[in-house]
N, C-alpha and C positions, 0 to 999 in steps of 0.2 A: 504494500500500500504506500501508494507515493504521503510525503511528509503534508502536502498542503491537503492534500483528503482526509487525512489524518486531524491538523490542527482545526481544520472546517467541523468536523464531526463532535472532537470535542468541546470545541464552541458553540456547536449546534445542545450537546446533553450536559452540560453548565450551565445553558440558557434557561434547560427546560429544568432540570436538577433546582435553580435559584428559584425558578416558577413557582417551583410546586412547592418551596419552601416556604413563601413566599403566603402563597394559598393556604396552607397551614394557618401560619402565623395570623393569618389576615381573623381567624376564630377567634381567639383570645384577644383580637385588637378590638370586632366590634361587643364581644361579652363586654371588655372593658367599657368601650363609648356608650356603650346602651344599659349599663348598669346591670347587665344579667338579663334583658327584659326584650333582647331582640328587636326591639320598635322605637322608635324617633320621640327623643324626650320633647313633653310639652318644652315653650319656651321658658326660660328662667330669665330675673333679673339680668345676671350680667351675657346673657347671649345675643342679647340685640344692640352691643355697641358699635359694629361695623355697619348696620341695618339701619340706624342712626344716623350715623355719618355719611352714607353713602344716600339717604335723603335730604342731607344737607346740602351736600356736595351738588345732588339735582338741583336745588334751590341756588345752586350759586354762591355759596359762603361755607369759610370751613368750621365754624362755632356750630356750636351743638346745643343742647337741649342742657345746662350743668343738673338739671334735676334728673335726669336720665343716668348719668355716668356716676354720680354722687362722689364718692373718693377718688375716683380715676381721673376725674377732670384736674385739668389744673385752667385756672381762671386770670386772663390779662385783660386790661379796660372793660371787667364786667362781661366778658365774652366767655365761654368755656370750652374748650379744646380739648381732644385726646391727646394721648401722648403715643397712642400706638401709630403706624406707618399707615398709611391710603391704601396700600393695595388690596387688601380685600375689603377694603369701602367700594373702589373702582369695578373691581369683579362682580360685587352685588348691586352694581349701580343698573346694568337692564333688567334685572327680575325686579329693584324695587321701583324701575320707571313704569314697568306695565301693572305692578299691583302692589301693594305695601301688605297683604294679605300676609308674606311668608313670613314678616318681620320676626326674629326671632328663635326662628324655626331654620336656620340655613348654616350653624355652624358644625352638627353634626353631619349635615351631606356635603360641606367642604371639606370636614376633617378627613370622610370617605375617601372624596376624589383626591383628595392628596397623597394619601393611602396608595390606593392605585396607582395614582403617576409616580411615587416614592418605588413600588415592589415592580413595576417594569422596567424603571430605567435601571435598578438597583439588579435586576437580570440579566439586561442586556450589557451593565457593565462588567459583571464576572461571567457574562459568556465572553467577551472579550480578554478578560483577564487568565480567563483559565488556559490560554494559550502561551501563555508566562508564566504563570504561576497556578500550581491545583490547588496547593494548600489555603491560596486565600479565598479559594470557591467557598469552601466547610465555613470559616469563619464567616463571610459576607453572608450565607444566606441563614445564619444561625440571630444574628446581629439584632436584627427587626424583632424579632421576638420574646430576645432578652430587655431590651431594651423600651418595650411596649408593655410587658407584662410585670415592670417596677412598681414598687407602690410610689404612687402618688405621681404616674402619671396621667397626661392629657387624658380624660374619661374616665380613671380610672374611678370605683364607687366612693374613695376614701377622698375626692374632692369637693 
């Protein structure tokens, strides 16, 4: 077997090897986000600060609501601001231009989709890898699940 059929092949079952690891892990990632409960938590106080600003942001200003954000804000000229980054204000800015219905409801299906684009590209980087190195396939796709299944992380029920 020539050598580049060879590296192709095993970059092809370290792609699928991280997948499936990947897919595993992804169980205990939503037990963790859903509380044990498999279904989409009503919304909570602090899950509509991005839902917030990103109707702000429609409106044309980046001050907020400070009764909304309570200790998060931090207040100049009687204005209130977050301190956190725009981009998932940005990201939520067309679902909240067609309806403000989800307000609140959108950071556990972003945590998802990040989830997702986190365990592919995190595949397709140790299918690449594993053509240099095998041993870092094992660690990479053990990684996500160590690291997901800690107490007191994102979702986890001790939040």
């Amino acid at each position: 077997m020539p050598l580049d059929t060879f590296l192709v092949g095993l970059r092809r079952s370290a792609f699928r090897g991280a997948l499936v690891g990947w897919l595993l892990a992804t169980i205990p990632f939503l037990l963790l986000l859903t509380a044990g409960r498999l279904e989409l938590a009503p919304p909570r106080p602090t899950t509509d600060f991005y839902d917030i600003q990103a109707a702000s942001l429609l409106d044309g200003r980046w001050d907020v609501p400070a009764t909304r954000l309570g200790i998060e804000a931090f207040v100049v000229d009687g204005r209130a601001y977050m301190y956190f980054g725009p981009f998932p204000a940005l990201v939520r800015m067309p679902v909240e231009a067609v309806s403000g219905a989800l307000r609140g409801r959108l950071s556990q299906p972003s945590m998802i989709l990040a989830w997702g684009i986190c365990g592919i590209s995190l595949a397709h980087i140790v299918g690449r890898a594993a053509q240099k190195n095998t041993r870092l396939c094992a660690s990479a796709s053990v990684a996500p699940v160590l690291w997901h299944s800690r107490p007191g992380s994102v979702g986890s029920p001790s939040e």
